[in-house]
N, C-alpha and C positions, 0 to 999 in steps of 0.2 A: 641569471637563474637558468640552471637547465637538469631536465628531468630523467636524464639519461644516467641509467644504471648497467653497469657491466651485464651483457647477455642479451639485452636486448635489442641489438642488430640482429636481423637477418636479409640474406642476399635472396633474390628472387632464385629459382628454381629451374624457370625457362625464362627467355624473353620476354614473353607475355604475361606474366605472372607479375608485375611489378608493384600490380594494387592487393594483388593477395598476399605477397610480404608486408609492404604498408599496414596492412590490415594485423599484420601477425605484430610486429612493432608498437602498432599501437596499443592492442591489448597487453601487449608486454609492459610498457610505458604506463601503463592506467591502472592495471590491477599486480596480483603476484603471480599470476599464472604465469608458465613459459610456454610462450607456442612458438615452436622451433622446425616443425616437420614438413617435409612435403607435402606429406596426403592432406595435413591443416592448411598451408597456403593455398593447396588447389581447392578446398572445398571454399574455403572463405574468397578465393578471385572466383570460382563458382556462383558464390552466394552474388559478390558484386556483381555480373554479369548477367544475373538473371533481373538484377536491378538497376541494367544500365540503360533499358530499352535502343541501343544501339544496333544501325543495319548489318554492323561489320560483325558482330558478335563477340566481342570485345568486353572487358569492363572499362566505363567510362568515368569520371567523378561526379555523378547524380547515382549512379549506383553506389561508390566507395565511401560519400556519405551516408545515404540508406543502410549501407551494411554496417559500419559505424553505428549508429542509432538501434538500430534491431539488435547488436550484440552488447545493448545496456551500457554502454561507456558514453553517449550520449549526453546531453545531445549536441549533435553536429548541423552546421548549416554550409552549403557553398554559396561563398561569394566574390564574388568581381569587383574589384577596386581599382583603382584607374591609375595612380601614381605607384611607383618601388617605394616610396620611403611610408604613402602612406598604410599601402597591405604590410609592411614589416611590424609599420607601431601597432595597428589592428592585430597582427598575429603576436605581438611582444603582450600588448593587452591582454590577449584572449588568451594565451600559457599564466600570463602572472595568475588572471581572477580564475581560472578554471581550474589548473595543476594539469591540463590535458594536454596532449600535441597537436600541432597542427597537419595538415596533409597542406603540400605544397604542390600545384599544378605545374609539370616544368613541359619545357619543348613545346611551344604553343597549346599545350595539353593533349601532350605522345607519353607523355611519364609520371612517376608518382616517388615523391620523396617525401620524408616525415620531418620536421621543425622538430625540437623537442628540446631548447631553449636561443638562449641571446642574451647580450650585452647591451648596453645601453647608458645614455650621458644622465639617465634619473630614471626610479623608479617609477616603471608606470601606474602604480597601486596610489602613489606620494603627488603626482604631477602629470599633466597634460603637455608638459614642457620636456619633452626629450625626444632622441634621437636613437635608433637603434645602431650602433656601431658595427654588430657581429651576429651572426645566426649559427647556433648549432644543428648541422643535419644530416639526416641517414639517408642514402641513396643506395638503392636495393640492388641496384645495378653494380657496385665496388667490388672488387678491383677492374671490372671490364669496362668502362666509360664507355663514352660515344664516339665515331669517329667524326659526327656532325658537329655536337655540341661539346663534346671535352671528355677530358677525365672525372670518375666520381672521386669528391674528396672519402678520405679514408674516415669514416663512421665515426660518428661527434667531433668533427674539426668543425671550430670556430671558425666560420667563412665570412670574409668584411662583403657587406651589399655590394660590391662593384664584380668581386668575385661571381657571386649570385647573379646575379644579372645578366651573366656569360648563356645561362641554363632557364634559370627562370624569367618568362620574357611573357608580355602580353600576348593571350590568345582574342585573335579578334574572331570574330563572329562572320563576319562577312567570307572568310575562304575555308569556313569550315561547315560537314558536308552533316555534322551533326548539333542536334538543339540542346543545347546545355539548360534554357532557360536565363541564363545571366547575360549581361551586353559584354560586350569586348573590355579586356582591361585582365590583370593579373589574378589569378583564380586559386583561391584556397577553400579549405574544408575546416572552417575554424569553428573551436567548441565555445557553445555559449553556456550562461550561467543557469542553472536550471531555475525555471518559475514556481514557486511553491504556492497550493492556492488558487 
């Protein structure tokens, strides 16, 4: 399954903009609108930012969720899970039942890239029994990668988890100088099913 439609990359703007293209992505990915411009990403890493309560002045992912939610494509929760295989079947889940993207915490949580589908040995709608094989994802950062962490693959390449894992790595709690709220373990902003009632 994956949700990606032509147009809906976008590369961040500056450096520090990484959660305000996420942000533009996802509303791409979830509605028909196209949010493609600068002055959009900056207002929306804007928005995250004043919702990240972070020292450094930064948007952090407690804000990129918050903005998420307030911009009605909700709702979003962040969470910390402890093993790679099992945050992939959680984000493979939470794309099947919702049709939303996920935000992907990468660089012990320095980055923000979007999920927007994946592969898998069964569907997780049909079974509790499978594997996710592949993820599809956007890194705001492409064509400039990291000279830490790698190269960004090129917008919706299939990446096998071992791939992933190069970027996406547990952020632990202990050497970091900000409060997420969640304990150490691999951190996403995955969409839950809304409750009606």
């Amino acid at each position: 399954m994956n949700l990606y439609r032509k147009g809906d990359f976008v590369a961040q703007y500056t450096f520090e903009w990484c959660v305000g293209a996420s942000l533009q992505m996802a509303l791409n990915l979830a509605t028909e609108e196209a949010h493609t411009s600068r002055a959009d990403q900056e207002r929306l890493w804007g928005m995250a930012r004043d919702r990240s309560s972070s020292p450094f002045g930064g948007a952090n992912p407690t804000g990129w969720t918050a903005t998420l939610n307030e911009l009605g494509i909700g709702p979003y929760r962040l969470v910390s899970i402890q093993t790679m295989d099992d945050a992939l079947g959680a984000a493979a889940e939470a794309i099947r039942a919702t049709k939303r993207p996920v935000g992907l915490v990468m660089w012990h949580g320095r980055h923000a890239w979007v999920m927007t589908g994946f592969a898998a040995t069964a569907d997780p709608r049909r079974s509790d029994d499978f594997a996710v094989t592949g993820v599809n994802v956007l890194d705001p950062l492409y064509l400039h990668g990291s000279e830490t962490w790698g190269p960004s693959p090129k917008p919706n390449t299939l990446v096998s988890p071992a791939t992933l894992a190069k970027q996406f790595v547990v952020r632990d709690v202990t050497r970091s100088r900000v409060d997420l709220g969640v304990p150490s373990g691999y951190l996403m902003i995955l969409p839950v099913v809304s409750q009606v009632g």
